[in-house]
C-alpha positions as CSV (number, residue, x, y, z in Angstrom):
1,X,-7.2,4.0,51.9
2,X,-4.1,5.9,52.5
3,X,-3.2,9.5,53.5
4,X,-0.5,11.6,52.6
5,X,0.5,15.3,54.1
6,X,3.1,16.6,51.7
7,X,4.8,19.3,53.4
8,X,7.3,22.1,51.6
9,X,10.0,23.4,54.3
10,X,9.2,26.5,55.6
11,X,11.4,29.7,54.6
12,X,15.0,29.2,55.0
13,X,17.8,32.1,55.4
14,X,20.0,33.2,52.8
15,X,21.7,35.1,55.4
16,X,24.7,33.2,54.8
17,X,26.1,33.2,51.4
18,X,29.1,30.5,52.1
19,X,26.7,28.3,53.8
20,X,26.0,24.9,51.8
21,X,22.3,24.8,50.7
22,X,22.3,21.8,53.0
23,X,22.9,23.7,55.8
24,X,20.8,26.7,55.4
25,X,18.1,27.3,57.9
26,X,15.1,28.4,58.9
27,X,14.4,32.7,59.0
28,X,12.5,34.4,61.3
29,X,9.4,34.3,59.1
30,X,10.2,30.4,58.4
31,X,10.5,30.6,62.7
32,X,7.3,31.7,63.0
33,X,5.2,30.3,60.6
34,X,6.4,26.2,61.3
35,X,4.3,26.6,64.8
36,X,1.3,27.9,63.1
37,X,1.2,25.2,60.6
38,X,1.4,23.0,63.3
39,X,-1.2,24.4,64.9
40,X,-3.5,23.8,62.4
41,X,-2.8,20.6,61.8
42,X,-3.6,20.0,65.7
43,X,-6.8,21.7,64.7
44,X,-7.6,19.7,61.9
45,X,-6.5,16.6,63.8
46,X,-3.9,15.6,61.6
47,X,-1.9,12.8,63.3
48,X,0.4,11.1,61.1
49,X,1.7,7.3,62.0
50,X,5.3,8.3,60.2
51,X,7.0,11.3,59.6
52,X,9.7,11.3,56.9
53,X,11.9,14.4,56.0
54,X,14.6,15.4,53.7
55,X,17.6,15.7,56.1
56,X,18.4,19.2,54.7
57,X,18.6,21.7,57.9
58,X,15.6,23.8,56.8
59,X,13.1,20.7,56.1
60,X,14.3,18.5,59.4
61,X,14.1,21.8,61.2
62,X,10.4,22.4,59.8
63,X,9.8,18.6,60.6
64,X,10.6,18.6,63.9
65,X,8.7,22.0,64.4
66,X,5.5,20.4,63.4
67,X,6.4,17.2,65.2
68,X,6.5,18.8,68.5
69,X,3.1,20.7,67.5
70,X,1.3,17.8,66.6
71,X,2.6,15.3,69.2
72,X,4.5,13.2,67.1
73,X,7.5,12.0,68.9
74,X,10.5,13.7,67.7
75,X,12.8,10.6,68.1
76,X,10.6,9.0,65.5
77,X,11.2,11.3,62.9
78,X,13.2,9.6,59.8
79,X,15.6,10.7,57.5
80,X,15.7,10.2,53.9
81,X,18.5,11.4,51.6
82,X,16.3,10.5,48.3
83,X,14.0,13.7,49.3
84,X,16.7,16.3,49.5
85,X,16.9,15.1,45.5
86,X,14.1,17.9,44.7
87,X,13.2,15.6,42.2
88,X,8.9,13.6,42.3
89,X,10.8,10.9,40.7
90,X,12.6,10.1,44.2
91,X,9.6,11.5,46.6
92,X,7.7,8.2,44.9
93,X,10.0,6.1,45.1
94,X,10.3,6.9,49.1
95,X,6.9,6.8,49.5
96,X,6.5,3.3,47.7
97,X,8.6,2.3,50.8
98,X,6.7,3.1,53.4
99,X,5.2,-0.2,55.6
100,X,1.9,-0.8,55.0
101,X,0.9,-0.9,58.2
102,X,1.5,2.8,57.7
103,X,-2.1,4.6,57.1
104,X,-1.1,8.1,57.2
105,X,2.2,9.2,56.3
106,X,3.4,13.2,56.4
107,X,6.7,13.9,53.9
108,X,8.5,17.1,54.7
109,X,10.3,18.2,51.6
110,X,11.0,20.6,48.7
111,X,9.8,22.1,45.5
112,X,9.6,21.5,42.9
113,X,8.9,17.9,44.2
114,X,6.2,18.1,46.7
115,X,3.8,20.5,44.2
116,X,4.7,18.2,41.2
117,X,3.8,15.3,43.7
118,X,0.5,17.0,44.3
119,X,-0.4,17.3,40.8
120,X,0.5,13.7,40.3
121,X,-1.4,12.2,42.4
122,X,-4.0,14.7,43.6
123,X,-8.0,15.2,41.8
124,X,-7.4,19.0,41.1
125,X,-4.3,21.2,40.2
126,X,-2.4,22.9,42.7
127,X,-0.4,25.7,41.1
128,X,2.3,26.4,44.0
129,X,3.0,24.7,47.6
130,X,4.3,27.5,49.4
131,X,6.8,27.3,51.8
132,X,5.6,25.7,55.0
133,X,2.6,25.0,52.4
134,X,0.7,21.5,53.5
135,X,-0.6,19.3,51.0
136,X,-3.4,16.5,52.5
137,X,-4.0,13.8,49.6
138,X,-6.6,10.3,50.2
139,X,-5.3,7.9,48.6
140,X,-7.6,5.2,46.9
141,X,-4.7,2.4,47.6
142,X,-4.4,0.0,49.9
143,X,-0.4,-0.2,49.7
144,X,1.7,2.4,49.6
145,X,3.9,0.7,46.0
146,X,0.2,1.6,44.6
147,X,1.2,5.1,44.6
148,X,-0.2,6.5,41.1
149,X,-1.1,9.1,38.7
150,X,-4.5,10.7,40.2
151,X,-5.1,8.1,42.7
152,X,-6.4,10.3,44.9
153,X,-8.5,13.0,46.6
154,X,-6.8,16.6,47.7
155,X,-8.6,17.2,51.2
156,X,-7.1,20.4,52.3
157,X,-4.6,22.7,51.0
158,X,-3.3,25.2,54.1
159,X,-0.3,27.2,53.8
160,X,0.6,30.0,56.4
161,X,-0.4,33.3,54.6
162,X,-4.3,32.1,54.3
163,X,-4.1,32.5,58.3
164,X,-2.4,35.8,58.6
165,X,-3.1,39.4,57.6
């Protein structure tokens, strides 16, 4: 049994129109709602064995957000390019890496990707992962390359505006 946290960036500034996409970061909202998803996953004792995020400024910036929030040390974050692709083709084929030793893994990504991920491999449709939106799937795999359509269980589905007014 495997478990994976897919996790959409939170919300990034468009305050700077000559900034590469790359480089955008997160906005006050995107500020403040990064803690409180972290909080919750405290709460629900999520505690992930590896951490893997696009390397895009908004998602490492969520990543590392979380990280703190959940104890996961921040130096033990990685990086993968593949994820900044937006594309469920490449968030697979990163996962399918992942050691085995590896039980629960949390990806910190981007749509369309991380919902079309969801729908993949999740039990019941999820229509949008908003941003800072965290998607908990059990896996019915023992390896990670086992990775496939519906092979698993969605156990939560929390996203920042459920726990605001």
């Amino acid at each position: 049994m495997k478990t994976l946290y897919l996790v959409r960036h939170a919300k990034s500034s468009w305050k700077y129109p000559d900034l590469d996409d790359f480089e955008r970061p997160l906005n006050k909202r995107g500020r403040k709602s990064a803690p409180l998803m972290g909080t919750i996953l405290t709460k629900l004792r999520v505690a992930p064995d590896l951490i893997i995020s696009s390397p895009a400024n908004r998602a490492a910036m969520t990543a590392r957000i979380i990280a703190a929030r959940i104890n996961y040390p921040l130096e033990k974050i990685q990086y993968s390019e593949a994820i900044y692709e937006f594309s469920e083709d490449a968030l697979i084929r990163v996962i399918k890496q992942i050691d085995d030793r590896v039980n629960k893994a949390m990806v910190v990504g981007h749509n369309p990707a991380a919902n079309g991920l969801a729908n993949y491999i999740g039990d019941r449709p999820i229509s949008n992962i908003p941003t800072c939106g965290v998607c908990c799937v059990e896996l019915d795999i023992s390896s990670w390359p086992k990775i496939s359509d519906h092979c698993g269980k969605v156990k939560f589905f929390e996203y920042p505006k459920k726990h605001t007014s």
